[in-house]
FIVEXFI-281359 format. One record per residue (C-alpha): x, y, z; residue number from 1. Coordinates in steps of 0.05 Angstrom, whole numbers. Example, Ala and Ser with C-alpha at 12.3 -4.5 7.8 and 13.67 -1.06 7.14 Angstrom:
2
<rec east="246" north="-90" up="156" num="1"/>
<rec east="273" north="-21" up="143" num="2"/>
***
This chain:
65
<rec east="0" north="0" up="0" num="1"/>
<rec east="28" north="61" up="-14" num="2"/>
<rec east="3" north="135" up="8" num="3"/>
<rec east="-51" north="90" up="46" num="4"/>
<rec east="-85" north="83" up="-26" num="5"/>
<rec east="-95" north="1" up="-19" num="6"/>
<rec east="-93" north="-38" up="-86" num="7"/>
<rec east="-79" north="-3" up="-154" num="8"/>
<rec east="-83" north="-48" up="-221" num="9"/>
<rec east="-41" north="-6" up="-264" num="10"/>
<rec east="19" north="-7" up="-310" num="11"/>
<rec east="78" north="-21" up="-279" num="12"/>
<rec east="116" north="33" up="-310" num="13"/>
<rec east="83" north="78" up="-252" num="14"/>
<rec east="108" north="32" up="-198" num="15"/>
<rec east="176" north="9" up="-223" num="16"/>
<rec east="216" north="57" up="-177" num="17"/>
<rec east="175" north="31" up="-109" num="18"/>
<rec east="174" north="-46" up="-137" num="19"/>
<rec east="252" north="-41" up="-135" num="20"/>
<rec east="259" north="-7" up="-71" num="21"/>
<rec east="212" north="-57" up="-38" num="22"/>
<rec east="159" north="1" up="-24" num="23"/>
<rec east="106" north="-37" up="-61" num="24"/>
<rec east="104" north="-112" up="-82" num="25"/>
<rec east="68" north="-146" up="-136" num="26"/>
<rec east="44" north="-210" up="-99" num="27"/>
<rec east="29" north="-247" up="-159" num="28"/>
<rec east="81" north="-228" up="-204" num="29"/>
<rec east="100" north="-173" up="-252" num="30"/>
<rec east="86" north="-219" up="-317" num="31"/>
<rec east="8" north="-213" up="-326" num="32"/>
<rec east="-36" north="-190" up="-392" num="33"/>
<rec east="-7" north="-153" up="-442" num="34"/>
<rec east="-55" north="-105" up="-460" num="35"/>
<rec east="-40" north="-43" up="-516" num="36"/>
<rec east="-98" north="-1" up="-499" num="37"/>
<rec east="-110" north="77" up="-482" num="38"/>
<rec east="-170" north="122" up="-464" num="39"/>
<rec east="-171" north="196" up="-461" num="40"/>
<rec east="-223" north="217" up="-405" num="41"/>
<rec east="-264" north="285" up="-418" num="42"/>
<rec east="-315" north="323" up="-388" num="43"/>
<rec east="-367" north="324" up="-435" num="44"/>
<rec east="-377" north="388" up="-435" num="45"/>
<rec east="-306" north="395" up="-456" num="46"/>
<rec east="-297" north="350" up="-507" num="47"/>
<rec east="-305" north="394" up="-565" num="48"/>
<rec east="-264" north="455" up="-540" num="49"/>
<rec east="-217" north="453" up="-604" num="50"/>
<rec east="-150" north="453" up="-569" num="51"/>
<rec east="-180" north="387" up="-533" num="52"/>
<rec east="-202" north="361" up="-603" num="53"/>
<rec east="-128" north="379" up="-641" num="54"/>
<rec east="-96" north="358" up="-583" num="55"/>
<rec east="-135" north="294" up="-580" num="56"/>
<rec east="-125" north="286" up="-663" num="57"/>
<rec east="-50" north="290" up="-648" num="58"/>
<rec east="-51" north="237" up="-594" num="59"/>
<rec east="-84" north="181" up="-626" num="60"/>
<rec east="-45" north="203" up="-697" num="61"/>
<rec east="22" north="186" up="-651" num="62"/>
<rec east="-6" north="127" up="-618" num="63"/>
<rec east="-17" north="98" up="-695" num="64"/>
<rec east="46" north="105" up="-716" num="65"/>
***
């Protein structure tokens, strides 16, 4: 547990520095699903603001290549 947050399914780029210290663990291993997957979370209200849209354009665009 770390900042008394409990358990966090996430990638393991964002825990690498505590997994090597020993800070956190991952009880049942680091190898797991593969997934290649993103989301981009918006208010709605939001979502068409046109730096959000170019900025979201350019995002995926580079996730593609």
């Amino acid at each position: 547990m770390a900042d008394g947050m409990g358990v966090c399914l996430e990638s393991l780029l964002l825990v690498h520095r505590e997994l090597e210290t020993g800070r956190l663990v991952a009880p049942l291993g680091v190898e797991g699903f593969k997934v290649n997957g993103y989301t981009m979370n918006l208010l709605k209200s939001r979502a068409e603001l046109p730096k959000l849209r170019s900025f979201q354009d350019w995002l995926f665009a580079e996730l593609d290549k």
